[in-house]
C-alpha positions as CSV (number, residue, x, y, z in Angstrom):
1,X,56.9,37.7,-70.9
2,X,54.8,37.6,-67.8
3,X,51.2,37.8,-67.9
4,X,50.9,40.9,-65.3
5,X,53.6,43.1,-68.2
6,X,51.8,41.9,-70.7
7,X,48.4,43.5,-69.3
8,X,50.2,46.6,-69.0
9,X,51.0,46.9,-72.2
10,X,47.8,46.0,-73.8
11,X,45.9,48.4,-71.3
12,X,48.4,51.3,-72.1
13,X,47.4,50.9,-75.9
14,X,43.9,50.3,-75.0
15,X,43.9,53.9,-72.8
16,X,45.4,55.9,-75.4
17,X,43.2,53.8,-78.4
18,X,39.9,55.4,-75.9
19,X,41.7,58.9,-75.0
20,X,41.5,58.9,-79.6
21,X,37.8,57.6,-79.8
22,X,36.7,60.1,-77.1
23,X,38.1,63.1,-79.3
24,X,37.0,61.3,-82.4
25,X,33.4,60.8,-81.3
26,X,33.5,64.6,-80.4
27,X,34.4,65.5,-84.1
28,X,31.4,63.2,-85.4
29,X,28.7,64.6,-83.1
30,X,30.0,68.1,-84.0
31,X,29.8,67.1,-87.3
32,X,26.8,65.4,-87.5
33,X,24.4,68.4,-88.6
34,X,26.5,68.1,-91.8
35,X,26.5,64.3,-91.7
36,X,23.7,62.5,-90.0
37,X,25.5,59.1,-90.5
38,X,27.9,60.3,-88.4
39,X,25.4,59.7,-85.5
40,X,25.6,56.2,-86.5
41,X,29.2,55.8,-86.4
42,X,30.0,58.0,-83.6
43,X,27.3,55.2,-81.8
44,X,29.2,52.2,-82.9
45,X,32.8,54.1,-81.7
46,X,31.1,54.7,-78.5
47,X,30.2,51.1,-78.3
48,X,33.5,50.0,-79.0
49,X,35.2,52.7,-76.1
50,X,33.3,51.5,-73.6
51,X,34.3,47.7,-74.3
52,X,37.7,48.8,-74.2
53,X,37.1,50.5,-71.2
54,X,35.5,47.5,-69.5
55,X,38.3,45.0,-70.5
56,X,40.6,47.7,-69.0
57,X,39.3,47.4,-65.7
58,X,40.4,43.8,-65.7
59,X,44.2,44.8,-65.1
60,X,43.4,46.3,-61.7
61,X,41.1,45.0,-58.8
62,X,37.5,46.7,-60.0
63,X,36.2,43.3,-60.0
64,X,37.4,41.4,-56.8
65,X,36.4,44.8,-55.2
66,X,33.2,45.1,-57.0
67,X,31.9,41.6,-57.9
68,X,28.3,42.9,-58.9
69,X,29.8,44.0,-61.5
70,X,30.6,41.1,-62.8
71,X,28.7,40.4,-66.0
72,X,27.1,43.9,-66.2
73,X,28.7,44.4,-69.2
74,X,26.9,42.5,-72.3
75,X,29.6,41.9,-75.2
76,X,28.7,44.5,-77.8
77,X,31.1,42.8,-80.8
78,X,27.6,41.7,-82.7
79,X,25.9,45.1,-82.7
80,X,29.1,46.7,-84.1
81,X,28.6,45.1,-88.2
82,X,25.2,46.5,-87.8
83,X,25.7,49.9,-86.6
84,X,28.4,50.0,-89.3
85,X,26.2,48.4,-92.5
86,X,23.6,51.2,-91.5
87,X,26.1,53.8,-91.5
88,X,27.6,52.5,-95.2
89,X,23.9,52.6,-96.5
90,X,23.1,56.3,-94.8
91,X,25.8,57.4,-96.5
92,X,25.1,55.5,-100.1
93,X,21.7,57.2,-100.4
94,X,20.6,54.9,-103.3
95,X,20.5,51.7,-101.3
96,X,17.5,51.5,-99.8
97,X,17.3,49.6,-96.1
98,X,14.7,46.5,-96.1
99,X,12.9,44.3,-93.5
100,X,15.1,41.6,-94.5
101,X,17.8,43.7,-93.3
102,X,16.5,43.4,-89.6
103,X,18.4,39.8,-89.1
104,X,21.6,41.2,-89.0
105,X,20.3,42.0,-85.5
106,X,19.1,38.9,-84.6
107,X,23.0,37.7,-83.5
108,X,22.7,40.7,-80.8
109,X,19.4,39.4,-79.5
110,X,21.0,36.4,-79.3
111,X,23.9,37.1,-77.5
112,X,21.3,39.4,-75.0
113,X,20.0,36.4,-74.4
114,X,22.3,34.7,-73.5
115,X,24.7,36.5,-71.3
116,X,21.5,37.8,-69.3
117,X,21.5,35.1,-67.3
118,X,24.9,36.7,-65.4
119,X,22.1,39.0,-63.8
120,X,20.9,36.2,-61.6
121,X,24.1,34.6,-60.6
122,X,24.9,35.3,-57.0
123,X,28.1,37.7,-56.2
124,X,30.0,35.3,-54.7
125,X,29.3,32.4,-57.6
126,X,30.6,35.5,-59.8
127,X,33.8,36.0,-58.1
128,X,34.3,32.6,-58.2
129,X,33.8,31.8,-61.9
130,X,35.8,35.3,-62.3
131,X,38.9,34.5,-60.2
132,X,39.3,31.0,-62.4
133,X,38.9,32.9,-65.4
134,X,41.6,35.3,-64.4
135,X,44.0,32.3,-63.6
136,X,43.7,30.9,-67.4
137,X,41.9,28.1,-66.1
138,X,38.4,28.8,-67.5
139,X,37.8,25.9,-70.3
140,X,35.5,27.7,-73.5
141,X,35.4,24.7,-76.0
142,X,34.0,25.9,-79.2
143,X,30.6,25.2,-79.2
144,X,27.8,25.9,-81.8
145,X,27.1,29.4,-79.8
146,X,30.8,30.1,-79.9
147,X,30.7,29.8,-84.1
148,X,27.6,32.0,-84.1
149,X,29.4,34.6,-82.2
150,X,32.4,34.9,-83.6
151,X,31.0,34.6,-87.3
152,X,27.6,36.2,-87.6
153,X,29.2,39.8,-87.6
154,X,31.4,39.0,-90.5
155,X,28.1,39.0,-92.7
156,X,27.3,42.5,-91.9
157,X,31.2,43.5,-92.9
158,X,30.5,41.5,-96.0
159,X,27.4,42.9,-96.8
160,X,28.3,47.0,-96.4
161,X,31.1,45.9,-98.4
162,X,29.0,44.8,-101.3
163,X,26.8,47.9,-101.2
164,X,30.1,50.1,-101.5
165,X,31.5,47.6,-104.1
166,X,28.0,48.1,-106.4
167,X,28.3,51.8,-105.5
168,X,31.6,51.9,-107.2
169,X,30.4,49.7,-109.9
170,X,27.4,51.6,-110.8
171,X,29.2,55.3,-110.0
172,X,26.2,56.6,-108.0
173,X,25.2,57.7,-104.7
174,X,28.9,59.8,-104.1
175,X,31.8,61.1,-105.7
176,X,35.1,58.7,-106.2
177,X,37.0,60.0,-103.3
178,X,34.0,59.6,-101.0
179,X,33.5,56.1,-102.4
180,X,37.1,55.0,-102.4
181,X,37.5,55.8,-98.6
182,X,34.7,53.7,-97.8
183,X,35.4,50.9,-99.4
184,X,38.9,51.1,-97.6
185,X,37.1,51.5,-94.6
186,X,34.7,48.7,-95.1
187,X,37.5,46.4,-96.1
188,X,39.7,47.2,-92.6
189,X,36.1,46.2,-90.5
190,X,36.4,43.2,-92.5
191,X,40.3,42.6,-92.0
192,X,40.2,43.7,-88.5
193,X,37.4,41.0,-87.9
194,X,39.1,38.4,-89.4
195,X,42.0,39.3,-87.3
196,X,40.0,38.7,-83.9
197,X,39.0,35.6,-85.2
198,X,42.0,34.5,-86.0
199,X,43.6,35.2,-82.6
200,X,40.9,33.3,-80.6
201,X,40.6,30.7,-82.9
202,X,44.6,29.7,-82.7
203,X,44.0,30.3,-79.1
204,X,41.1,28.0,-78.7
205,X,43.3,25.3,-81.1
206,X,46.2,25.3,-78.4
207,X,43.9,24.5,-75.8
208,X,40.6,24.7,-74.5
209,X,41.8,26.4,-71.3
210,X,43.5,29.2,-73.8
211,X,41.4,32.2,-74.1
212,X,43.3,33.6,-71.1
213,X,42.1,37.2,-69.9
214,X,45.3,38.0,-71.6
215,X,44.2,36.9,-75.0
216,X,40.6,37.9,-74.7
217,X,42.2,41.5,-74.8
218,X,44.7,41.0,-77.4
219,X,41.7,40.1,-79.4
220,X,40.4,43.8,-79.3
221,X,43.5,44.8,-80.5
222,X,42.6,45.2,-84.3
223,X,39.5,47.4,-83.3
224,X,42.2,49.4,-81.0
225,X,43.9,49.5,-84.4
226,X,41.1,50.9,-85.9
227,X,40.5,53.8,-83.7
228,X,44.0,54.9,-84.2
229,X,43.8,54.7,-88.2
230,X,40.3,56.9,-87.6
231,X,42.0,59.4,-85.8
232,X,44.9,60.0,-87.9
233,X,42.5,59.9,-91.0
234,X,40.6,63.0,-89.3
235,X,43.7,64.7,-88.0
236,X,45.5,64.4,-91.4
237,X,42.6,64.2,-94.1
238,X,40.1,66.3,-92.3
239,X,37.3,64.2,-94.4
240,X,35.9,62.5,-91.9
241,X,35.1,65.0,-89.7
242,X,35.3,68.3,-91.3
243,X,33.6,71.3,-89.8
244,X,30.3,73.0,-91.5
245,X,30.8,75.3,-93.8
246,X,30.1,79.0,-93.5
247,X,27.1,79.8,-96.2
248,X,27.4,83.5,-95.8
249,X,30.1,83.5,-97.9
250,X,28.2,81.4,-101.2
251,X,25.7,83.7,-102.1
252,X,28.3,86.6,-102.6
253,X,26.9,89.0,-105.7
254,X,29.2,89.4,-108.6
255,X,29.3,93.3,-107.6
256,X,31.6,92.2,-104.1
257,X,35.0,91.0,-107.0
258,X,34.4,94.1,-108.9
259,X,37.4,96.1,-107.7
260,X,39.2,92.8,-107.3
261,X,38.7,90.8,-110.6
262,X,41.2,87.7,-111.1
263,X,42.8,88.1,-114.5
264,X,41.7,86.8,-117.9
265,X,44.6,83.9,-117.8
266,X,44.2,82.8,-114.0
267,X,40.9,82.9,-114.4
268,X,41.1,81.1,-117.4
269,X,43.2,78.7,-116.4
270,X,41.0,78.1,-113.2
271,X,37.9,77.7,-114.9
272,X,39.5,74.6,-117.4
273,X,40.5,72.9,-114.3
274,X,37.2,73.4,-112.9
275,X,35.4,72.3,-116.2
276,X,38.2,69.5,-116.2
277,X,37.5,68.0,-112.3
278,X,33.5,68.5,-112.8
279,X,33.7,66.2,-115.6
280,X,36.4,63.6,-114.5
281,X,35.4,63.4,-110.6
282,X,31.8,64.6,-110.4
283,X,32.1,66.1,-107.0
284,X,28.2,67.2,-107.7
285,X,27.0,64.0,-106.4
286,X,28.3,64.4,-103.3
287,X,24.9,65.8,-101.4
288,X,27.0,67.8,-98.5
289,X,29.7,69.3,-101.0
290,X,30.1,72.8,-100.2
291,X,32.4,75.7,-101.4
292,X,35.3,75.3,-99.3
293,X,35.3,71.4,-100.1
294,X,35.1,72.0,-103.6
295,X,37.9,74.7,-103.2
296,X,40.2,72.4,-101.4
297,X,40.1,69.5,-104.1
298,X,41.0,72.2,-107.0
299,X,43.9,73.5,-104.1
300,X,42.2,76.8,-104.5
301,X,41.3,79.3,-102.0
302,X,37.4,79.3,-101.7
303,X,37.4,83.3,-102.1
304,X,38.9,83.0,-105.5
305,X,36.3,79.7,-106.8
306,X,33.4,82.2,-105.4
307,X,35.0,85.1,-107.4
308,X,35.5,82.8,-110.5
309,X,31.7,81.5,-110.2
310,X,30.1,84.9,-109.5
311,X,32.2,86.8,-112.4
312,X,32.7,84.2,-115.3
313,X,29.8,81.6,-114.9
314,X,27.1,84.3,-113.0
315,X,26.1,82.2,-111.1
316,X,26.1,80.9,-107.0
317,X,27.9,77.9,-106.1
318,X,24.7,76.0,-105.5
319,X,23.2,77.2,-108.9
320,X,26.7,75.9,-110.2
321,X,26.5,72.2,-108.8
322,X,23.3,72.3,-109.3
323,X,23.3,72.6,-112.8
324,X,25.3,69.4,-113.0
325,X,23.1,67.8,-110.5
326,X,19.8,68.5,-113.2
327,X,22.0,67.2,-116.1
328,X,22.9,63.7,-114.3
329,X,18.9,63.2,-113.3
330,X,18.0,64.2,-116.6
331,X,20.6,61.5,-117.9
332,X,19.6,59.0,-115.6
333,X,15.3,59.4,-116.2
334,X,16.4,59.2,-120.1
335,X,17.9,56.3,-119.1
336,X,15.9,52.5,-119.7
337,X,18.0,50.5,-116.9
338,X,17.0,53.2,-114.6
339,X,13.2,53.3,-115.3
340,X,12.6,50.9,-112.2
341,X,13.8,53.2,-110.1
342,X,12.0,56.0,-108.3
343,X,12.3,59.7,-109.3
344,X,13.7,60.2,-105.6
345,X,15.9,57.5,-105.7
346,X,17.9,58.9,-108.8
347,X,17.3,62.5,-107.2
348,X,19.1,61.6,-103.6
349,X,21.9,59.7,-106.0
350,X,22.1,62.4,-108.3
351,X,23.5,64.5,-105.7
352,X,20.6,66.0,-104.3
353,X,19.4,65.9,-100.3
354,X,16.0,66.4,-100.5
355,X,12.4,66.0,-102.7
356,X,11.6,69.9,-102.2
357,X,14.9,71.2,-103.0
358,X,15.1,68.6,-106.1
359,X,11.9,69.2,-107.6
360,X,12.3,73.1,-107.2
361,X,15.6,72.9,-108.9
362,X,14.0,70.8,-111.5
363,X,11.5,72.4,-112.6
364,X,13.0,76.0,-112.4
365,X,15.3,75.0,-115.1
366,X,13.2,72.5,-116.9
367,X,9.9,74.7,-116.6
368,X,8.5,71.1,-116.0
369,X,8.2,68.6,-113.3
370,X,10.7,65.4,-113.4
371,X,7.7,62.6,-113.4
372,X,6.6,64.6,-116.6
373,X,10.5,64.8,-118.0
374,X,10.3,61.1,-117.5
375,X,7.0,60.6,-119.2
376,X,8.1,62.3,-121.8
377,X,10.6,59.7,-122.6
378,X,8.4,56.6,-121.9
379,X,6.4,57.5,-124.2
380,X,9.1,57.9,-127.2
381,X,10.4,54.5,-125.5
């Protein structure tokens, strides 16, 4: 296989891998008033489109045309396990981001500060160095740089993987199916990582000469990979991207199902598998779960939950999750290993987004505040 069909093949997957991010980022920004980690994640796709989109530019003659261009570009692969460990911990409200976490940044300086110096390289010494690089003849023996480069964003991987793992473990922070799909996502950032690695690594093995323009973009192939398996998951899930959800219809009075009441045996058969899936997959912990979410997991129409709510329980959705929401802090400030914790801390893993709304809640139902709910119980401690 030629090297000039080869490039055409990788840049025809890379195209249609960037046409998916494009839309994908789309979904994420529209999503984003729902989600505000999606911000974050829709900043490390956009990082990881534009890379693609760089690299793509090497099948044509941008560069001989262009040689100023040359080195514009700064390599982006060490901000990526960043961008993604703060988007794991944004969405794991209980883990709380420290100043130690700042070094996971420090391969990014590095790498700025090193590939600035292509700034001050002439044009001509650029098209030079570019034209043997294009030819396969550019020799990149693995140095102590090359090491740092390719392995400091594993650690970040790692590390949002361990923050999913204990968030599993401790069954906090979000529901199961929330959790689950991050940890399978987490674990293909990792695998996809490992997979670039292991590309350039063989490559650098065969020869020093081999990291060939050709295998410099089959290395982005895993993260190419990637974009596809986030598309399909939005296309076909619709969890990663689903649309807000229409609040008009959750405060419906119980007077609106009046004419249209569901029968004593749907209804009671509804209710048990409501009851049933509250219990078994607390969904409540989930801080953006909303009516039409909760409809979807029961494969109920959210017209018929809001009917079953308003006539059977009297209550609103929110008063509904909410209730469960009260019962878990209540649990968990009752609760010795969790007395080193703050009362927000257990609130924002409890399910709730926000001090006000918690503490209103709180002490509507409790007719007291939560630090004195949880003095109550120090003291019997």
């Amino acid at each position: 296989m030629d090297a000039p069909f080869l490039f055409s093949i990788l840049n025809h997957i890379f195209i249609f891998a960037i046409l998916n991010g494009v839309v994908l980022v789309g979904l994420l920004l529209r999503s984003a008033k729902r989600n505000s980690a999606n911000y974050v994640l829709a900043l490390w796709l956009g990082c990881l489109i534009v890379e693609l989109s760089w690299n793509s530019l090497k099948v044509g003659d941008f560069f001989y045309q262009n040689p100023d261009w040359i080195g514009a570009m700064l390599e982006l692969d060490a901000l990526y396990g960043p961008l993604f460990f703060l988007y794991i911990v944004m969405q794991v409200k209980t883990y709380q981001l420290r100043w130690v976490h700042v070094f996971l940044l420090v391969p990014f300086a590095v790498t700025v500060y090193v590939n600035i110096q292509a700034y001050f390289v002439s044009p001509e010494l650029k098209l030079l160095q570019y034209d043997i690089y294009m030819k396969g003849e550019f020799e990149r023996p693995i140095t102590a740089y090359e090491l740092f480069y390719f392995m400091t964003p594993l650690i970040s991987y790692v590390w949002a993987f361990t923050v999913i793992n204990g968030a599993i473990k401790a069954k906090v922070g979000l529901p199961r199916e929330r959790l689950t799909w991050l940890y399978r996502f987490s674990v293909l950032q990792i695998v996809a990582w490992l997979m670039v690695l292991l590309i350039c690594s063989v490559a650098l093995l065969i020869s020093p000469h081999a990291l060939t323009p050709a295998i410099i973009m089959a290395s982005y192939l895993p993260y190419a990979t990637v974009l596809y398996f986030l598309s399909g998951y939005s296309v076909w899930q619709g969890k990663l991207t689903a649309n807000p959800f229409d609040k008009s219809k959750v405060n419906a009075s119980p007077e609106k199902y009046q004419k249209q009441k569901l029968s004593d045996e749907v209804a009671g058969t509804l209710k048990s598998k409501l009851i049933t899936y509250m219990k078994s997959e607390r969904p409540y912990l989930d801080n953006e779960l909303t009516l039409s979410d909760l409809s979807e997991k029961l494969g109920v129409s959210s017209h018929h939950l809001s009917q079953l709510l308003n006539q059977h329980f009297q209550q609103s959705f929110y008063d509904f999750i909410n209730e469960y929401r009260i019962e878990e802090i209540k649990r968990r400030l009752s609760d010795p290993a969790d007395s080193n914790k703050t009362i927000l801390s257990l609130a924002l893993g409890s399910g709730f987004n926000s001090k006000a709304t918690f503490n209103s809640v709180f002490k509507r139902k409790e007719n007291m505040t939560p630090s004195a709910y949880r003095r109550q119980f120090s003291s019997l401690g």
